[in-house]
GUNU-361664 format. One record per residue (C-alpha): residue in one letter; y, x, z. Coordinates in steps of 0.2 Angstrom, whole numbers, m for minus. Each point is the difference from the previous one (the first is absolute). Layout:
N
res / c2 / c1 / c3
A / Y / X / Z
...
# end
This chain:
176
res / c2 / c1 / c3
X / 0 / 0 / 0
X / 17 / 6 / m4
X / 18 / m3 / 10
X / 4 / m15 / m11
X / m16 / m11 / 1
X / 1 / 4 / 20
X / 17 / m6 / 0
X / m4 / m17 / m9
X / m18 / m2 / 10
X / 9 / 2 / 17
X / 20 / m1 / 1
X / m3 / m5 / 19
X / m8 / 22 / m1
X / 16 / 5 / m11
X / 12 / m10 / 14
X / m8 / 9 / 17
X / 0 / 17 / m10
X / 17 / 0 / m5
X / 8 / m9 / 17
X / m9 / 15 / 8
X / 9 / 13 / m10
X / 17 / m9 / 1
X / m3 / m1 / 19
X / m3 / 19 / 0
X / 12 / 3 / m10
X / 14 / m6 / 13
X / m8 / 4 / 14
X / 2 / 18 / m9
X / 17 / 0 / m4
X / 5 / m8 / 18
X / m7 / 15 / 6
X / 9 / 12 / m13
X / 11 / 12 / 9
X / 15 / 8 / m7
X / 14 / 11 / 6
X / 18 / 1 / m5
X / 0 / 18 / 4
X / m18 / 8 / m2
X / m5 / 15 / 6
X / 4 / 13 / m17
X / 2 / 17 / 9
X / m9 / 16 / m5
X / m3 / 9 / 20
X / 10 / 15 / m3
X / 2 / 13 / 14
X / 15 / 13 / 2
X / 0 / 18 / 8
X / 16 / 7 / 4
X / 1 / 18 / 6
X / 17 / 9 / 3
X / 3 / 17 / m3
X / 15 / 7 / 6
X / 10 / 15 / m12
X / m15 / m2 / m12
X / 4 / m1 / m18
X / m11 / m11 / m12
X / m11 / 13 / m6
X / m4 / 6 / 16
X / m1 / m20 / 8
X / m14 / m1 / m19
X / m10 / 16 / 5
X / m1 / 0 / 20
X / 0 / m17 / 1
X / m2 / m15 / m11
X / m13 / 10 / m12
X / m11 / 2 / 18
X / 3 / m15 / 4
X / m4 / m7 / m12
X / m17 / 8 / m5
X / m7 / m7 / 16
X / 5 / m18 / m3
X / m9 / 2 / m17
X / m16 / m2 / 9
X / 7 / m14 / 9
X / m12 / m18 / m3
X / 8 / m13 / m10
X / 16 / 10 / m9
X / 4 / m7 / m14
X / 13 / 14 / m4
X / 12 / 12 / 7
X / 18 / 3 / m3
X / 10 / 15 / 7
X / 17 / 4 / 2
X / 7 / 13 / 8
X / 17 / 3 / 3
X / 12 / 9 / 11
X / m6 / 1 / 17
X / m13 / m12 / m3
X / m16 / m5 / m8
X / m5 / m17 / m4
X / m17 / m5 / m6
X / m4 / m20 / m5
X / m19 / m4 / 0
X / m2 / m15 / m9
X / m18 / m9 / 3
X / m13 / m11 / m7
X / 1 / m17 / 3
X / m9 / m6 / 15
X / 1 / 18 / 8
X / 2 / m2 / 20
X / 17 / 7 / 1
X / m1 / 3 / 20
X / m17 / 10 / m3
X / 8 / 9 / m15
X / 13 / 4 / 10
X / m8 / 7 / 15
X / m13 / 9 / m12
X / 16 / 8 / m8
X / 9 / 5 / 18
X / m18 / 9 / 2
X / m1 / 9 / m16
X / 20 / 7 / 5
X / m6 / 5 / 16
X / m13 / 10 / m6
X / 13 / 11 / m13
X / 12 / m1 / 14
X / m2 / 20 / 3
X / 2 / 3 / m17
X / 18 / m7 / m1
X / 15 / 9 / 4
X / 5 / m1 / 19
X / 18 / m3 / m7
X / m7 / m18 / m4
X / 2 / m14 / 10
X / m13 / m12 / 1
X / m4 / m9 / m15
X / 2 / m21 / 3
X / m11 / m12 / m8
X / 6 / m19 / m4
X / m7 / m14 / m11
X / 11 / m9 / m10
X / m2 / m17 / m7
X / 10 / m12 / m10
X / m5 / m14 / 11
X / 9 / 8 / 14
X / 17 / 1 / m13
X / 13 / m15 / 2
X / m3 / m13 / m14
X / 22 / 0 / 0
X / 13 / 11 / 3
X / 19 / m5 / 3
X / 13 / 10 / 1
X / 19 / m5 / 1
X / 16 / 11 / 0
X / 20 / m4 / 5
X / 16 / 8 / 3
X / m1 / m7 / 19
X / m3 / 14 / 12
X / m18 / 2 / 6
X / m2 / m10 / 15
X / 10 / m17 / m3
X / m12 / 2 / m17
X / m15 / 2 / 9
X / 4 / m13 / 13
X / 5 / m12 / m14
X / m18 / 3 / m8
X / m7 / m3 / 15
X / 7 / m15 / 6
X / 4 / m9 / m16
X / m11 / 6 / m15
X / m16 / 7 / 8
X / m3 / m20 / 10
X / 3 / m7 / m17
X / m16 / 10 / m11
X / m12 / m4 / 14
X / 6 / m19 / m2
X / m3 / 3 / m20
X / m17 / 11 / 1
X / m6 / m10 / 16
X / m10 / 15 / 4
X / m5 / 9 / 15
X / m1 / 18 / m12
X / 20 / m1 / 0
X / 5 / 15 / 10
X / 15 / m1 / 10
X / 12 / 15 / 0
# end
């Protein structure tokens, strides 16, 4: 038997079958989740190390090159970018999706502890943060005027900062 000579023998069958499909089919998209701001960021971790009186070539080859060499083994780099500059070093490791930032991190402090001794002493010591664009601010304002700074600043405050929280209706609104 095919699909049409089912549908004309029994239509009470064809009914049921595609009553049940409809039914799952809103039960489904009741529970259908969706986020106005999904979670997009690629876990990238930053290593700042200061070196003071250092010229670039000298921060490349005593500090970001070493560095760098032991985060290559590090689990779950994606890719490394280095800069070094005056005074300082600064060394981006961008990871794989799904990559445990906080382990990736500690893993990383380790792999810097154990080339410590083969760092200048000069350095101070090299700070770690993970940076996501979940944690910037969706908005930004700024406003300027020839009123000097603190009748301005009261003025924002007491006038134009009440009057966005009444227009967002948010709690992420940050006061001055």
């Amino acid at each position: 038997m095919n699909i049409t000579e089912i549908s004309i023998k029994r239509p009470s069958l064809i009914i049921v079958l595609f009553s049940v499909l409809t039914l799952l089919g809103v039960i489904g998209y009741k529970n259908l989740s969706y986020e106005l701001m999904p979670d997009f960021n690629q876990p990238v971790v930053v290593i700042k190390t200061v070196y003071p009186g250092a010229e670039p070539n000298e921060v490349e080859t005593s500090v970001s090159r070493k560095i760098e060499d032991a985060l290559s083994n590090l689990e779950g780099v994606d890719y490394l970018v280095t800069k070094s500059l005056p005074n300082a070093s600064i060394i981006i490791a961008n990871l794989k999706y799904g990559t445990d930032l906080d382990k990736t991190m500690q893993d990383a402090q380790r792999y810097i502890d154990n080339i410590r001794k083969d760092l200048p002493q000069d350095i101070l010591s090299p700070v770690m943060s993970k940076v996501s664009p979940n944690d910037l601010p969706i908005m930004s304002i700024s406003a300027t005027s020839n009123l000097p700074a603190t009748e301005f600043y009261q003025k924002m405050k007491d006038e134009y900062l009440p009057m966005f929280k009444l227009l967002c209706q948010c709690p992420a609104v940050q006061s001055m």
